[in-house]
C-alpha positions as CSV (number, residue, x, y, z in Angstrom):
1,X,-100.6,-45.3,147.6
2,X,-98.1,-42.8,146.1
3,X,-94.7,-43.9,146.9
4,X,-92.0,-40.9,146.4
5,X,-89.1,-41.9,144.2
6,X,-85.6,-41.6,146.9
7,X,-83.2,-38.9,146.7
8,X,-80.8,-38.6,144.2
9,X,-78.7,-37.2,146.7
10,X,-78.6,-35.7,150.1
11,X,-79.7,-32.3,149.3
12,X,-81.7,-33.1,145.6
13,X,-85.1,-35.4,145.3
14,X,-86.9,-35.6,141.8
15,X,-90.4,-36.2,141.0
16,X,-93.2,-35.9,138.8
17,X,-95.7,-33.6,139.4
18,X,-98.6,-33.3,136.9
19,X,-96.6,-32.9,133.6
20,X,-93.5,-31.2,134.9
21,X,-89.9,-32.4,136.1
22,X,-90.2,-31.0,139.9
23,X,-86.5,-31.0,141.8
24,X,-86.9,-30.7,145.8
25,X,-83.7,-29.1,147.2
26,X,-82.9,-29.6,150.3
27,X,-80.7,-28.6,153.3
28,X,-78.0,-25.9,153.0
29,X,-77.5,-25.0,149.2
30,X,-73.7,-24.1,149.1
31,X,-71.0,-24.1,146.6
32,X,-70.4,-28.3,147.8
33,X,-75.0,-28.9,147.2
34,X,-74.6,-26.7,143.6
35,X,-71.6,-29.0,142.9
36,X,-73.8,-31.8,143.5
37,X,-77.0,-30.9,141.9
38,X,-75.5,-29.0,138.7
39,X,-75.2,-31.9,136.7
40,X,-78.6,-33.3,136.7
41,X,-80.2,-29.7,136.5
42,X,-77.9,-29.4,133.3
43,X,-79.6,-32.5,132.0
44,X,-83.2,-31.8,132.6
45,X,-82.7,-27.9,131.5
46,X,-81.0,-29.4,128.5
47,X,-84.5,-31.0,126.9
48,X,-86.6,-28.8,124.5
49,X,-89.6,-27.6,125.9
50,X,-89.1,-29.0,129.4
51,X,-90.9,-28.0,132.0
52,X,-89.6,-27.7,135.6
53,X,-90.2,-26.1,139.3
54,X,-87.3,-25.9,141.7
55,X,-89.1,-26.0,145.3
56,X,-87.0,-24.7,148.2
57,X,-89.8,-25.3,150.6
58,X,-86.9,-27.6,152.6
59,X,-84.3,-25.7,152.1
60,X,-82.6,-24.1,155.4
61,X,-79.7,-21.7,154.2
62,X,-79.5,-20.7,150.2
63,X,-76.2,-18.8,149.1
64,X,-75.2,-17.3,145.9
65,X,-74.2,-20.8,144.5
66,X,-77.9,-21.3,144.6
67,X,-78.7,-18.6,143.0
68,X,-76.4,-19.0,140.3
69,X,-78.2,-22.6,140.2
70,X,-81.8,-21.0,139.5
71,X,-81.0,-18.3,137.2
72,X,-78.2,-20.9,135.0
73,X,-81.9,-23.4,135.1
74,X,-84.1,-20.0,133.8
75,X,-81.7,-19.1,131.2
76,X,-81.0,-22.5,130.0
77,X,-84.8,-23.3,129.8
78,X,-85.2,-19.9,127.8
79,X,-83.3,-21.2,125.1
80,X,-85.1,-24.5,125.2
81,X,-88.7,-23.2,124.7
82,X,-88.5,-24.7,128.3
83,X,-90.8,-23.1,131.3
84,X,-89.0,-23.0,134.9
85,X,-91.8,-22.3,138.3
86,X,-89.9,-21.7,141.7
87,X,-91.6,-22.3,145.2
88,X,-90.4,-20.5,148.1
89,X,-90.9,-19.5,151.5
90,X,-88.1,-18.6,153.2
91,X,-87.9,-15.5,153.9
92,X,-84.1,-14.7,153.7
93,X,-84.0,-16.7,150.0
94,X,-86.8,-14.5,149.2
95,X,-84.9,-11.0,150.2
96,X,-81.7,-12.5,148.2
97,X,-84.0,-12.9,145.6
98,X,-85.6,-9.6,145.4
99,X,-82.3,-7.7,146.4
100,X,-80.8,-9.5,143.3
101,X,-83.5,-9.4,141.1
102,X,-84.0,-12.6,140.4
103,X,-87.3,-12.5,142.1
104,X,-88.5,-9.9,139.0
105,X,-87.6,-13.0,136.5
106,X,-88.7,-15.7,138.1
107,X,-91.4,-14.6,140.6
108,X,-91.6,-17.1,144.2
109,X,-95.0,-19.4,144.5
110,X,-96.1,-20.4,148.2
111,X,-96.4,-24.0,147.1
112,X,-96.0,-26.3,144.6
113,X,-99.6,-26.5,144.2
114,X,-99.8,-22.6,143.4
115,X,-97.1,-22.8,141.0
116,X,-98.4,-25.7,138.9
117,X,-101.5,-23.2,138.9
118,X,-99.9,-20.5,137.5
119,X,-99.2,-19.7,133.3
120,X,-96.0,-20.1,132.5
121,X,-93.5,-18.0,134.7
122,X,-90.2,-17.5,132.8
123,X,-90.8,-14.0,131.6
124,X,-89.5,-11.2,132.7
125,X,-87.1,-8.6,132.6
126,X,-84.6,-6.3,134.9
């Protein structure tokens, strides 16, 4: 039996997930959940040639500090020969994402499953 690894804290749970880092948000990601979770997705992004998924699947209300989370993660994994997949299914993340643009850059799977099925999804441009 699989037993999942406990959360690092309340609104960030890390796993493996066939060769790549995956990071579960969850709960309301706000400006007090980015403060918590920045420093660890600094680290991972940080590695050359990580590979990593951000799944919001639990997440109930996503703000700009989130956003700012994802696209920092994208651009910091760019420069790292790094690949970032995001899975989403909320449908107001997903309208802050289009109206943004980030959705163009970093386009939403419907679960992790489809993303880890996917070729590399870090390209893109506005």
């Amino acid at each position: 039996m699989h037993q999942e690894p406990a959360p690092l804290t309340r609104h960030l749970r890390v796993h493996q997930d066939r060769g790549h880092v995956v990071l579960e948000l969850r709960g309301e990601i706000d400006i007090a959940a980015a403060l918590e979770i920045a420093p660890y997705l600094d680290r991972v992004t940080a590695l050359p040639g990580a590979s990593l998924v951000i799944d919001l699947t639990r997440v109930d209300f996503f703000d700009c500090s989130g956003l700012r989370l994802v696209y920092r993660a994208r651009a910091r994994l760019l420069e790292q020969d790094g690949e970032l997949r995001l899975v989403c299914t909320h449908p107001l993340t997903l309208r802050i994402m289009r109206v943004t643009g980030l959705a163009r850059l970093l386009p939403a799977h419907p679960t992790l499953d489809a993303a880890l099925g996917q070729p590399e999804a870090t390209s893109g441009s506005l």
